[in-house]
BAKOLMI-743627 format. One record per residue (C-alpha): x, y, z; residue number from 1; residue in three letters. Coordinates in Angstrom, 1 decimal. Example, Ala and Ser with C-alpha at 12.3 -4.5 7.8 and 13.67 -1.06 7.14 Angstrom:
% BAKOLMI-743627
      X      Y      Z resi resn
   12.3   -4.5    7.8    1  ALA
   13.7   -1.1    7.1    2  SER
***
This chain:
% BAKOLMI-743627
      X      Y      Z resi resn
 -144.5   36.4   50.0    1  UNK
 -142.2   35.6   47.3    2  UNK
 -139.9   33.1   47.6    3  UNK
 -136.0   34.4   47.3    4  UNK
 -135.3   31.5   44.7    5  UNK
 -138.3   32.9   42.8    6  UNK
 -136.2   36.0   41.9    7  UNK
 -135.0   36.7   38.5    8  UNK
 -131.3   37.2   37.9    9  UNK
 -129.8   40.0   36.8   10  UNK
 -127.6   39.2   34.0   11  UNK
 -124.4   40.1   35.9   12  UNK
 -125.8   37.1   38.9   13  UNK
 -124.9   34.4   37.0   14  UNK
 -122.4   35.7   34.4   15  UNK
 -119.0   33.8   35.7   16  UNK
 -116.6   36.8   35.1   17  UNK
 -118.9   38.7   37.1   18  UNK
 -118.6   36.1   39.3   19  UNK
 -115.1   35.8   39.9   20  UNK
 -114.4   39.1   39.8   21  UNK
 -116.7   39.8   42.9   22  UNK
 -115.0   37.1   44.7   23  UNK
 -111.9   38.0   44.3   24  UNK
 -112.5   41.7   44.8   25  UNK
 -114.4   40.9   48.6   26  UNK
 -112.3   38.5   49.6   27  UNK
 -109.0   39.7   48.5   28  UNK
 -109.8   43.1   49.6   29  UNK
 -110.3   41.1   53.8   30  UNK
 -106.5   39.8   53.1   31  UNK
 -105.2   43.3   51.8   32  UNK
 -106.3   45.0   55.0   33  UNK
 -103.9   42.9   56.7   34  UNK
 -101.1   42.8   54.4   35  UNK
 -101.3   46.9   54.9   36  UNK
 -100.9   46.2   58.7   37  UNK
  -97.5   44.2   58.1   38  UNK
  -96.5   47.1   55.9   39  UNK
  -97.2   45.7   52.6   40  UNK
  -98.9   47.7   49.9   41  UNK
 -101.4   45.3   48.0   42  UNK
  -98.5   45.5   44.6   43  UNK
  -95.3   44.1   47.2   44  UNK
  -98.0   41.6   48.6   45  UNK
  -98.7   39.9   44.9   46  UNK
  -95.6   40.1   43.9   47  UNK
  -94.1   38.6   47.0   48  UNK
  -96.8   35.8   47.2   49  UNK
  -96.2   34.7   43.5   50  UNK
  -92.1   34.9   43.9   51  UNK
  -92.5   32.4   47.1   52  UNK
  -91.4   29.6   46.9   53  UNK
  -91.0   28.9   43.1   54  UNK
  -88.3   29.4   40.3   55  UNK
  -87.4   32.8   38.5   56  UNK
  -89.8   33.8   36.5   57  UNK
  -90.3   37.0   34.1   58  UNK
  -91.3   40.3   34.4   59  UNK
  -94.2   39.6   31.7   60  UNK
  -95.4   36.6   33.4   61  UNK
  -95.0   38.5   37.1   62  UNK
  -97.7   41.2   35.5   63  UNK
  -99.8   38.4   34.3   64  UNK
  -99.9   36.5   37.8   65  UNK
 -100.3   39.5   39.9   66  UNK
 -103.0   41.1   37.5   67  UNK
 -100.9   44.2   37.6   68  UNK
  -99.8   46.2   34.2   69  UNK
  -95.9   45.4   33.2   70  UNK
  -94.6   49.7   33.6   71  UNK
  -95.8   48.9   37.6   72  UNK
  -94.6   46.2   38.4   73  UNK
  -90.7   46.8   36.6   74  UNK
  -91.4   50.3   39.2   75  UNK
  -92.3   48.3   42.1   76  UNK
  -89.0   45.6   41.3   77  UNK
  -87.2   48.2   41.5   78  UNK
  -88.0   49.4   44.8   79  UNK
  -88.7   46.1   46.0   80  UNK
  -84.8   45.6   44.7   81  UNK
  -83.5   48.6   46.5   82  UNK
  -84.6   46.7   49.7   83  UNK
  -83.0   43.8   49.2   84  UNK
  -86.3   41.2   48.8   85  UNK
  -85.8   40.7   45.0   86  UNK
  -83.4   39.9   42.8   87  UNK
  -83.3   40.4   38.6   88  UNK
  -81.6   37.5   36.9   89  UNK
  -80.8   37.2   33.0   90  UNK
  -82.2   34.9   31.4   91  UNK
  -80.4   31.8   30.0   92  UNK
  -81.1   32.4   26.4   93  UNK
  -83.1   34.9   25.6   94  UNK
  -81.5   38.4   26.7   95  UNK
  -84.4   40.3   26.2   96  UNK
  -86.0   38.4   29.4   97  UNK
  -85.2   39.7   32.2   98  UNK
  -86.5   37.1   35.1   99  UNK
  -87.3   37.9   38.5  100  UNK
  -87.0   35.8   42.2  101  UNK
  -87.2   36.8   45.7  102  UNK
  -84.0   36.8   48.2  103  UNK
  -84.0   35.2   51.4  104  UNK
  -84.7   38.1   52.9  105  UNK
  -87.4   39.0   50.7  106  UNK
  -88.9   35.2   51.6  107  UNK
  -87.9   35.9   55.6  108  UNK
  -90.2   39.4   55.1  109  UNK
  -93.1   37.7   53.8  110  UNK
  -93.2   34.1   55.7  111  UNK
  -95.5   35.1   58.0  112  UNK
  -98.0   37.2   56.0  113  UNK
  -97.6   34.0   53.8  114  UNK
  -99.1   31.8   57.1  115  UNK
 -101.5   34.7   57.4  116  UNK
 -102.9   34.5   54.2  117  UNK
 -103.0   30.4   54.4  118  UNK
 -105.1   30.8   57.6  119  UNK
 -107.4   33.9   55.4  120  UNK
 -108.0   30.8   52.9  121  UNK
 -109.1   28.4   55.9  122  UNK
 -111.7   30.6   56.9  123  UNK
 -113.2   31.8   53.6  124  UNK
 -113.4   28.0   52.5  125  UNK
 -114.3   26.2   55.7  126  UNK
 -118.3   26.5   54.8  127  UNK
 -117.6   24.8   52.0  128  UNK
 -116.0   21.4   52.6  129  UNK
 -112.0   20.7   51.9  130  UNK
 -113.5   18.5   49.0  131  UNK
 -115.6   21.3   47.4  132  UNK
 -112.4   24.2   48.1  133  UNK
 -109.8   21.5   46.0  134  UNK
 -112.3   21.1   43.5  135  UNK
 -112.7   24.8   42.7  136  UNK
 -108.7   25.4   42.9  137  UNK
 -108.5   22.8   40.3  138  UNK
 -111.5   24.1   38.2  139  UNK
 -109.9   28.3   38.6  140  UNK
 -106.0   26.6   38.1  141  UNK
 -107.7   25.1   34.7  142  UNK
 -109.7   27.7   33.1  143  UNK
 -106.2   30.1   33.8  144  UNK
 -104.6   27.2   31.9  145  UNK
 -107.0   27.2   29.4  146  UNK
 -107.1   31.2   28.8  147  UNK
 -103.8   32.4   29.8  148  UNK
 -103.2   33.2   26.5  149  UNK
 -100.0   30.6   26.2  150  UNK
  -99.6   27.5   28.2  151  UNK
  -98.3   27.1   31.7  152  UNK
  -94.6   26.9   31.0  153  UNK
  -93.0   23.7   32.7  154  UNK
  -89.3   23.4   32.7  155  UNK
  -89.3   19.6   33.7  156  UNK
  -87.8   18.7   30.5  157  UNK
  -84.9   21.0   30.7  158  UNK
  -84.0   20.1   34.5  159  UNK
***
């Protein structure tokens, strides 16, 4: 009997977008079933969970974070806006940016999915060791870095 290790791989096996891509898809899909049972369609849930907690940011760089296409998400803002949970600020100095931030209510709406999702992340990185799960935040926050097309914008200078 063949050992398992003894297996070739197919290409796709150890190709890293592959890779991440299947990650994300299993266990993102777990977390989705349950931001459906708090009445949040996968879209409001991305868009919620990258508004928390941080600074206005734009619509552009709202698609980009939430992997969603920039027509979709300006349609879900707006229906998102209609309910009170986001808000649409101009920009300081560029008027064609049009940057977006959630409301307290929006952040009251989503504080417990929010806790929901932090306990999710427990349990998918648990086997692996709090060492191991920083370590591969830090590695998936760099490559983004690296390939996001422009840098990370930091405002620290400005503040």
């Amino acid at each position: 009997m063949a050992s398992k290790a003894a297996k070739p791989l197919r290409f796709v096996d150890d190709y890293l977008p592959a890779l991440l891509a299947q990650a994300s898809q299993l266990i993102s899909s777990e977390f989705h079933v349950v931001a459906r049972q708090h009445g949040f369609s996968v879209s409001e849930w991305r868009v919620m969970a990258s508004l928390a907690g941080g600074e206005p940011i734009s619509i552009g760089q709202l698609a980009q974070v939430t992997v969603t296409k920039q027509p979709t998400v300006t349609r879900l803002l707006d229906r998102m806006e209609a309910k009170g949970q986001v808000e649409r600020l101009p920009h300081d100095s560029d008027r064609r940016v049009t940057l977006v931030r959630i409301t307290r209510k929006g952040a009251k709406t989503v504080e417990q999915l929010m806790e929901l999702a932090r306990e999710h992340e427990l349990r998918v990185l648990e086997p692996f060791g709090l060492l191991r799960a920083e370590e591969l935040k830090t590695t998936l926050r760099q490559m983004i870095e690296l390939h996001a097309g422009t840098p990370l914008e930091t405002d620290e200078e400005d503040e």
